[in-house]
C-alpha positions as CSV (number, residue, x, y, z in Angstrom):
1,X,19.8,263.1,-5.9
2,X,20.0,260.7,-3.1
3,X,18.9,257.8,-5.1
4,X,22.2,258.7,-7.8
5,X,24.5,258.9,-5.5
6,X,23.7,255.9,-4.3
7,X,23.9,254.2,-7.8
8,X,27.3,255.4,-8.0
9,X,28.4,253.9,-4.6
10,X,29.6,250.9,-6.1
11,X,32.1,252.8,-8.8
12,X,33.1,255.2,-6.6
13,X,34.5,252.1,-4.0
14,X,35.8,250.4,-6.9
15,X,38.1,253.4,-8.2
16,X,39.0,254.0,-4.8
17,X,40.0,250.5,-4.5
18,X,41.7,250.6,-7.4
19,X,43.7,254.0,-7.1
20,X,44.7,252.7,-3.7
21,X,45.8,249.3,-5.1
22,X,48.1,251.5,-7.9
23,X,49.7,253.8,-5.4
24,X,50.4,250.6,-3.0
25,X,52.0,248.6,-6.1
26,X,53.8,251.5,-7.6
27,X,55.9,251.9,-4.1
28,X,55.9,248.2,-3.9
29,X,57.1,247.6,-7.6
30,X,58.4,250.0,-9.2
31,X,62.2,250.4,-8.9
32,X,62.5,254.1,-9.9
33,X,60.0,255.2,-7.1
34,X,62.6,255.3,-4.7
35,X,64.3,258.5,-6.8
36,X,60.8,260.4,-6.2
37,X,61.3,260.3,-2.6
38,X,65.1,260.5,-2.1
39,X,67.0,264.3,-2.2
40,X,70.1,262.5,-4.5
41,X,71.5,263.5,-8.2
42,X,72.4,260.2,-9.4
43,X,74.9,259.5,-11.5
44,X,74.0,256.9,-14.4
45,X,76.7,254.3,-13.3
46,X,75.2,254.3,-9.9
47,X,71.6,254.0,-11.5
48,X,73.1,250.7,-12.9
49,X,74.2,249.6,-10.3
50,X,71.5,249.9,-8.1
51,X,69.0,248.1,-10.6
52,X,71.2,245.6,-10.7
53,X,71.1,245.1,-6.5
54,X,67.0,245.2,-7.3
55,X,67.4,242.7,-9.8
56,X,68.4,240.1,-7.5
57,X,66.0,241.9,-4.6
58,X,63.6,240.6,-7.3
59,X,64.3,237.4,-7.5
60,X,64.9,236.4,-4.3
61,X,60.8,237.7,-3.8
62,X,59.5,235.5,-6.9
63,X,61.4,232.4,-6.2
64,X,62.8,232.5,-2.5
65,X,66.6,232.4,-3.5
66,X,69.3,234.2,-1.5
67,X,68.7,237.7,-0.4
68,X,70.7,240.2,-1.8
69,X,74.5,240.3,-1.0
70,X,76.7,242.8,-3.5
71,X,80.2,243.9,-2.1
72,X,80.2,247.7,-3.2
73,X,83.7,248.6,-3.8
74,X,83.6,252.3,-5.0
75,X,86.4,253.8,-5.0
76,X,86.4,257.2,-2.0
77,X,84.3,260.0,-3.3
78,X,81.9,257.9,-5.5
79,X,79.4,256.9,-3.5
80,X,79.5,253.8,-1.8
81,X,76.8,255.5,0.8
82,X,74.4,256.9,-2.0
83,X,74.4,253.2,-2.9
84,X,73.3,251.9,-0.2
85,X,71.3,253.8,0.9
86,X,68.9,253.6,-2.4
87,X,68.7,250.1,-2.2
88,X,67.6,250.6,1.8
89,X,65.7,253.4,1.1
90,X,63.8,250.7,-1.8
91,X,63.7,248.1,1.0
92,X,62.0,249.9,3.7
93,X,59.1,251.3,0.5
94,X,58.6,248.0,0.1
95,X,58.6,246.7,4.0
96,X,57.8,249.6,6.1
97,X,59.0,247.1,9.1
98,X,62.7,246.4,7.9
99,X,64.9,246.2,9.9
100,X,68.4,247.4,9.6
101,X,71.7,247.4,11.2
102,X,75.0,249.8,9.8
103,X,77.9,249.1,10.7
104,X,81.1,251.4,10.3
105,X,83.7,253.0,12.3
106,X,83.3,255.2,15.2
107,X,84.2,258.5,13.3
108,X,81.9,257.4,10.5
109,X,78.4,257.3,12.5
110,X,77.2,260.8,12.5
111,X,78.0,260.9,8.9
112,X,76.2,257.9,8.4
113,X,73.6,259.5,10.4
114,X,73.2,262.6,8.8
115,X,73.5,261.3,5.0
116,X,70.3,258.9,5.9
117,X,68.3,261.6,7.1
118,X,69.2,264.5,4.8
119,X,68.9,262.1,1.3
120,X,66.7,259.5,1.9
121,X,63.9,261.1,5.3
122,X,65.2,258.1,7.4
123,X,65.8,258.4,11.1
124,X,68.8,255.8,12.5
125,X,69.5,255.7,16.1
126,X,72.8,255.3,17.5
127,X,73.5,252.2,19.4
128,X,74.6,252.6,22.9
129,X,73.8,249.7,24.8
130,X,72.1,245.8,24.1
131,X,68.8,247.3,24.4
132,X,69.4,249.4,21.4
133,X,69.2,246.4,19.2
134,X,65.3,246.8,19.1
135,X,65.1,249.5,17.3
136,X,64.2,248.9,13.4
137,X,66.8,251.2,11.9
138,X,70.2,251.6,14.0
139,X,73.7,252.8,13.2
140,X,76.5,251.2,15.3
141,X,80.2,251.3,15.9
142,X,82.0,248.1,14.9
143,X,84.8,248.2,17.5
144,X,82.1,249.1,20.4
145,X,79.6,246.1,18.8
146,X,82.2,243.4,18.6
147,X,82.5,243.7,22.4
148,X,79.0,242.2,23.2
149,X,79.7,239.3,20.3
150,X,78.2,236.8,22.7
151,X,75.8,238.6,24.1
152,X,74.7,239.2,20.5
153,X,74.6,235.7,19.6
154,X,72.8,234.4,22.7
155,X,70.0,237.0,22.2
156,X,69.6,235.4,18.7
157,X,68.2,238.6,17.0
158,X,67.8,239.3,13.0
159,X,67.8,241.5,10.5
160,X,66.3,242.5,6.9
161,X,69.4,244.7,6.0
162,X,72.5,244.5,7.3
163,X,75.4,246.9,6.0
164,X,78.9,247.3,6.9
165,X,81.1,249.9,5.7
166,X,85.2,249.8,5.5
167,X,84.6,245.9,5.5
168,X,88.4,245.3,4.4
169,X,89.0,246.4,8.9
170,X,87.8,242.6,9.1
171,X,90.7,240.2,8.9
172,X,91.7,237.2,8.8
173,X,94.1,234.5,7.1
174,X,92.1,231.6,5.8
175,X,89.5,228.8,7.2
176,X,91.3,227.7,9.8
177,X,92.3,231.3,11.6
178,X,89.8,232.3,13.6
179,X,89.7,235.8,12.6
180,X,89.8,239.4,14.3
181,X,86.8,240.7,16.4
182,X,85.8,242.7,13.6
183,X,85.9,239.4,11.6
184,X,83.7,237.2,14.0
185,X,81.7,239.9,14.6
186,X,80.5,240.5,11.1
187,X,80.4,236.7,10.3
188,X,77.9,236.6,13.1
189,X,75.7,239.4,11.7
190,X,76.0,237.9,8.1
191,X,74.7,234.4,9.6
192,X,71.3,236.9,11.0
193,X,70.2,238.9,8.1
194,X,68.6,238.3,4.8
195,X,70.2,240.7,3.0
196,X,74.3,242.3,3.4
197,X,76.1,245.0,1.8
198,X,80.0,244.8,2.6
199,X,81.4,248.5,1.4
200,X,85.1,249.1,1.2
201,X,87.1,251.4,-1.2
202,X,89.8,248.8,-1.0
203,X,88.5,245.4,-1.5
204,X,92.1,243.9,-1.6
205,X,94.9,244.5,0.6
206,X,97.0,242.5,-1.6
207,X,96.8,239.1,0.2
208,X,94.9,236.4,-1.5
209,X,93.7,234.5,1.8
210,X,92.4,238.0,3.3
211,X,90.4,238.4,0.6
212,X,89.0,235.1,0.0
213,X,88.0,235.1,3.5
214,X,86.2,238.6,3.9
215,X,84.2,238.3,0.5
216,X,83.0,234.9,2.4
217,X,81.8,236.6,5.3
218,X,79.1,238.3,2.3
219,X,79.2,234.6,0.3
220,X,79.7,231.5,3.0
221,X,79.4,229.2,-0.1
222,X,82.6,231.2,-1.9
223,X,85.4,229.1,-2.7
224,X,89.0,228.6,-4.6
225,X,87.0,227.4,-7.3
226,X,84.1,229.4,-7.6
227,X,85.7,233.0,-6.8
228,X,86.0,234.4,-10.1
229,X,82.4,233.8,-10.6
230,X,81.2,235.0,-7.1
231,X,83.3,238.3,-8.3
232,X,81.8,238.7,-11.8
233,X,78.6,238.7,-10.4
234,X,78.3,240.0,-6.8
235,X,81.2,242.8,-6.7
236,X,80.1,246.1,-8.1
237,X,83.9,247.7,-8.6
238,X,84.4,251.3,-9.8
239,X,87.1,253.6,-10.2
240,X,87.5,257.2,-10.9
241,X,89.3,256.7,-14.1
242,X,86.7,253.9,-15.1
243,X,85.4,255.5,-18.7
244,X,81.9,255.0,-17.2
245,X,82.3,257.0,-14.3
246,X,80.9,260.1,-16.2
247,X,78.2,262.5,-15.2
248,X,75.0,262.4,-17.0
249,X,76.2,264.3,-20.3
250,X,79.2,261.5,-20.3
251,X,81.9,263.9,-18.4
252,X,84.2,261.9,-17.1
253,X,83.8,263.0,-13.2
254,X,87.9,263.2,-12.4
255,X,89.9,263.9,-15.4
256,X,93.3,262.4,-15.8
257,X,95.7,264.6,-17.6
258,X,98.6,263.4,-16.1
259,X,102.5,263.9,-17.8
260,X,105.3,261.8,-16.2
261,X,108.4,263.4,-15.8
262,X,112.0,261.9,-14.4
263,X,114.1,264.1,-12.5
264,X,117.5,263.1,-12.3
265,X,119.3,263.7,-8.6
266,X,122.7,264.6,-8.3
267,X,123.6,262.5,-5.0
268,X,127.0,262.7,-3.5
269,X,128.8,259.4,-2.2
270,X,128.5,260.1,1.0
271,X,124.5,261.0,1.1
272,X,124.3,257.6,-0.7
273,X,125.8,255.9,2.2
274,X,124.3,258.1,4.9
275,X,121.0,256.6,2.8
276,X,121.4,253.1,2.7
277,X,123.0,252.8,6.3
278,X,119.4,254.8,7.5
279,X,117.3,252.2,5.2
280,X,119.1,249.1,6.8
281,X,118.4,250.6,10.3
282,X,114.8,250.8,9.3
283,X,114.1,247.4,8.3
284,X,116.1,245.7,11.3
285,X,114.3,247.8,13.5
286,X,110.6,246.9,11.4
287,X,111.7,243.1,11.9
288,X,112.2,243.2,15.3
289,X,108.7,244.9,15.6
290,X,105.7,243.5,16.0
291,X,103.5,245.8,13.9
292,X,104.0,249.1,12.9
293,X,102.6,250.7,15.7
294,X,104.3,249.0,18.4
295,X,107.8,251.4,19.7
296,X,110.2,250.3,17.9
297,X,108.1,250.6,14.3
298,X,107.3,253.8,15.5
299,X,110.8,254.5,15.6
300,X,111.8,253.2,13.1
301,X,109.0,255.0,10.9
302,X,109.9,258.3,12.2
303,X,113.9,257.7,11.2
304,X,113.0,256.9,7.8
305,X,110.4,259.9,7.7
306,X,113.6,262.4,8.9
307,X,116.1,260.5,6.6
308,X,114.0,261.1,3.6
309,X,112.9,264.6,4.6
310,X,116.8,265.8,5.0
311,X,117.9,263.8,1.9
């Protein structure tokens, strides 16, 4: 008895060998293994875009090109966060040592927090201090981050993953404008990570040179030239009235029924003028403003919120 088992040694290493080398390159290789371990329905427009982020996570392994940068402009309720988390969910199956840095607004973190650990098993810390940026997987608020810019910078460290949610809160004009904190804080923590997700529901705020210059802080090389191509291939866009924004029996997910009536307003003269003379008011006072939040677009706001309430 002895004697056969030990004639079977040998097999018996090899198939252990050899079910340990399967399970190792299954999470390692397969894209869909990620699902098996995740708590998510996915939708099949999300399932294409997410193979389409592991596409590129694919070749930048085989041939050491770029790392994956995709700006994920969902519109609200689709599932920007689902998103991203799959494809950091995928990165850390693959790397158990990634690291990886979120960063959104304040009210967003526990959220952030919560959706990690309830979908995808992963445990993010909240950053409170410098000494926080050791930890592998962390969850920070941009407007407390942008504070210790420098002190980042000096202490030179770097990430595997690096996402950023409501990207379009960085601003700035063009190449020679510096840029808000927000701005200079991100282009910093683009310049120190392989791989960035920028996530906004509104990628454009309507101003060219805004734009241009936050999709660089995802593509440094981006240009006049090259943006329609940078767009084609690196912005994942949908909308809820998209036709392939459907659920997996091809339902669209928000149905738009919508009829468009005019009403016609019987306005006297004199509510006409009392109108106009309150709309003037407004936009002296808004010109003399500095922003709308300073006292007298406050005012001026509030005016034209009473004018059109009482109209």
């Amino acid at each position: 008895m002895t004697k056969n088992l030990e004639q079977l040694k040998p097999i018996l290493q090899f198939l252990a060998k050899y079910t340990a080398m399967k399970i190792d390159s299954k999470w390692k290789y397969d894209p869909t293994m990620v699902f098996a371990v995740s708590k998510i329905d996915l939708l099949p427009f999300q399932l294409i875009d997410y193979l389409e982020m592991i596409k590129m996570y694919e070749l930048h392994e085989e041939i050491g090109s770029a790392g994956v940068r995709f700006l994920l402009a969902y519109e609200t309720g689709l599932g920007k966060t689902i998103l991203a988390g799959l494809f950091l969910k995928d990165l850390i199956i693959k790397n158990n040592n990634a690291r990886v840095l979120v960063v959104c607004p304040r009210p967003a973190i526990l959220q952030w927090q919560k959706e990690m650990q309830d979908k995808f098993d992963l445990n993010f810390s909240i950053y409170d201090n410098l000494n926080d940026l050791k930890e592998k997987l962390l969850i920070a608020s941009i407007d407390k981050l942008k504070r210790k810019k420098e002190k980042i910078d000096y202490r030179d460290t770097k990430w595997d993953l690096v996402i950023v949610d409501e990207l379009h809160r960085a601003t700035s004009k063009g190449d020679n404008d510096k840029g808000n904190q927000r701005y200079e804080l991100i282009k910093l923590l683009s310049s120190r990570t392989t791989h960035f997700l920028g996530l906004t529901a509104t990628p454009h705020d309507g101003k060219r040179d805004h734009f241009i210059s936050r999709l660089k802080l995802i593509f440094p090389s981006l240009t006049e030239d090259n943006l329609e191509e940078y767009l084609k291939k690196y912005m994942i866009r949908r909308r809820k009235k998209d036709d392939d924004v459907t659920d997996i029996n091809g339902n669209p997910l928000f149905p738009y029924d919508v009829t468009v009536k005019t009403i016609k307003l019987n306005v006297t003269k004199e509510e006409l003028e009392f109108y106009r003379g309150v709309e003037n008011y407004v936009k002296n006072m808004y010109g003399m403003a500095e922003n709308y939040n300073s006292p007298r677009g406050l005012v001026a706001t509030i005016m034209g919120r009473l004018a059109s309430k009482y109209f």
